[in-house]
Legacy VTK file of the C-alpha trace (Angstrom):
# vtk DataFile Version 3.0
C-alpha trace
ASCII
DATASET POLYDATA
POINTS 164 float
0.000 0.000 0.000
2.752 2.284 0.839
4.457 1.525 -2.494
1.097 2.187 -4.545
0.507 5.665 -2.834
4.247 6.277 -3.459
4.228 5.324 -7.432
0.544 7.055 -7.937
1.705 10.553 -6.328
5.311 10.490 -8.062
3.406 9.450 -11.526
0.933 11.726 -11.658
0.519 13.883 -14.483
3.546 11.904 -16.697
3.162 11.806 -20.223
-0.225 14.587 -19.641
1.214 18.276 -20.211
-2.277 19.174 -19.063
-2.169 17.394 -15.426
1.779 18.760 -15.188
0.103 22.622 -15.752
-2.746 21.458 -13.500
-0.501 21.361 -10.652
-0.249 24.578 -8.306
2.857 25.629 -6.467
1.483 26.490 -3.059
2.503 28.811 -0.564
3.441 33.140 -1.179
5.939 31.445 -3.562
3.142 29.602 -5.618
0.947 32.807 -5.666
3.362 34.911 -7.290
4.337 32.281 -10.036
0.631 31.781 -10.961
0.170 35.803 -11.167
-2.498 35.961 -8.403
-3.758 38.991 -7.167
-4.109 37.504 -3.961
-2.589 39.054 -0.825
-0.314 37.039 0.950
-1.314 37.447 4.668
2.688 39.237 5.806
3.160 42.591 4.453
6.717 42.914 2.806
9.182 45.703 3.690
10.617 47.108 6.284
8.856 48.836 9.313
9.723 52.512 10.250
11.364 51.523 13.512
13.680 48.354 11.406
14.727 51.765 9.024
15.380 53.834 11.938
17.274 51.484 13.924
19.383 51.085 10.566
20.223 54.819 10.175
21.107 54.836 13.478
23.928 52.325 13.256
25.115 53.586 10.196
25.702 57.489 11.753
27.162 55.755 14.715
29.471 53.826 12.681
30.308 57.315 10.310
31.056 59.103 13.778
33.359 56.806 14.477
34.926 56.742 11.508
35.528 60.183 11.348
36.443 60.744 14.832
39.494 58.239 13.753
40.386 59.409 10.781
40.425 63.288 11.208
43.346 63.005 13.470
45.473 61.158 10.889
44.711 63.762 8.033
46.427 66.595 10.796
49.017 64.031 11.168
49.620 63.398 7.329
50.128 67.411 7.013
52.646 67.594 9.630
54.566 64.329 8.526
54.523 66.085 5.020
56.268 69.122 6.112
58.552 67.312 8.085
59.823 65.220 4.741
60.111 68.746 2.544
61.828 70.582 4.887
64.508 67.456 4.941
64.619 68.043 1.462
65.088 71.369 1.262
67.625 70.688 3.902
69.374 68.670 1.543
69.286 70.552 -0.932
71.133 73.835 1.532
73.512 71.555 2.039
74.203 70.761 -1.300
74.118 74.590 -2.071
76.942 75.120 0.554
79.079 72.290 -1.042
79.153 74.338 -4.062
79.284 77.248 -2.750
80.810 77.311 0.772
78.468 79.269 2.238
74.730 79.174 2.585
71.944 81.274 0.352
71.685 84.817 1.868
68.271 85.780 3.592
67.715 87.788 0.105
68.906 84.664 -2.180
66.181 82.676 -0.139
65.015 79.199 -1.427
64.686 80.341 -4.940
68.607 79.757 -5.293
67.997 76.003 -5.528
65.546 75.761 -7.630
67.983 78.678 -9.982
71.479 75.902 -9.183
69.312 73.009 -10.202
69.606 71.390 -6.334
65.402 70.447 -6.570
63.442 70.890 -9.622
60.747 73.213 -7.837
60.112 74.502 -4.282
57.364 72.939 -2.652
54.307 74.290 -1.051
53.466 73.381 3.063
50.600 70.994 3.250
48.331 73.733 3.586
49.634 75.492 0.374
52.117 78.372 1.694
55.423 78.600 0.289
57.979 77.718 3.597
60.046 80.643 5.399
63.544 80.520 5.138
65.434 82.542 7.626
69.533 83.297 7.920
69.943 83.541 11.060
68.717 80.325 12.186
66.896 80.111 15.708
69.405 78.853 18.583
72.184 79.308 16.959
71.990 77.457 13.276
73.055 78.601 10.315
69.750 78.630 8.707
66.196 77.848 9.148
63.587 76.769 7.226
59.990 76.509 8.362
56.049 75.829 7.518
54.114 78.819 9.207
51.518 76.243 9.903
47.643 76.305 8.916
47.189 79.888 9.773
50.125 80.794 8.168
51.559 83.228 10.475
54.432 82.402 13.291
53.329 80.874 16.264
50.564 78.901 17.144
48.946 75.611 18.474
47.895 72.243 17.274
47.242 72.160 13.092
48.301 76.292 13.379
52.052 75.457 15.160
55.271 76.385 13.037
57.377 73.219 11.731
61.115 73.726 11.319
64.253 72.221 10.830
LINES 1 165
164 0 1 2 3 4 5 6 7 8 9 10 11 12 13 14 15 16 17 18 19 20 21 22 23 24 25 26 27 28 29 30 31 32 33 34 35 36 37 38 39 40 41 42 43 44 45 46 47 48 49 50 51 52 53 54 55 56 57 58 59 60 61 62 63 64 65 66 67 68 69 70 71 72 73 74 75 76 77 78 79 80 81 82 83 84 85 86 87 88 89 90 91 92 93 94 95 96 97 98 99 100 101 102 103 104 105 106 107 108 109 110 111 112 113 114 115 116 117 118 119 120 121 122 123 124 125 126 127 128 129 130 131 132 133 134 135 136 137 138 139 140 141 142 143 144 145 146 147 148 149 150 151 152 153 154 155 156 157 158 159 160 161 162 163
């Protein structure tokens, strides 16, 4: 008996396109392939609260990532004026090789670009050409310096000179 019910359910509708059509998928699933109109009884979408809750983590997740990164953008300028003052360093140096003495206060910077020592003078981070001062401070032979964000001497945190 088991084996009949088995070989009458599996064998229906073989070799009879019609009884194969005649069979309806059941279930939301079923209703949508046979294009029913009918409403399945669960509403699809989200709720207000499930959209809510979503927009939530994601500015959560934004505030932290931009409480992390912000830092590290300061730090980038500052590590960026460190490495062209070295090179302009270099460059001095190179200068005074030639030379035996270092560019006058009135020569400035633009004598190394003019004796080929770097190709162009580079901007600070925050796009002011650096200072270059003969007299250097305690007791150097030169100094050359990013005025900072602000761009004047002096200052604090992102605004605070960088020199040699």
């Amino acid at each position: 008996m088991l084996a009949r019910g088995f070989l009458s359910r599996h064998s229906r509708g073989r070799g009879n396109p019609a009884a194969f059509l005649a069979r309806r998928p059941k279930g939301k699933l079923g209703s949508r392939l046979r294009g029913s109109d009918e409403k399945a009884n669960d509403e699809e979408g989200f709720t207000l609260v499930e959209l809510m809750v979503v927009l939530v983590i994601i500015g959560l997740l934004a505030t932290i990532v931009i409480i992390n990164v912000m830092p590290a953008v300061d730090r980038a300028a500052s590590t960026k004026a460190h490495a062209d003052i070295s090179t302009l360093e270099q460059a001095i140096e190179m200068y005074r090789l030639d030379h035996l003495r270092y560019p006058t206060q009135a020569e400035g910077l633009q004598s190394l670009v003019a004796g080929n020592y770097i190709r162009r003078l580079p901007n600070d981070p925050w796009n002011h050409p650096y200072a270059y001062k003969v007299p250097g401070a305690g007791g150097h032979p030169y100094q050359v310096m990013s005025l900072g964000a602000d761009g004047q001497e002096g200052g604090t945190g992102e605004n605070a000179d960088i020199s040699n």
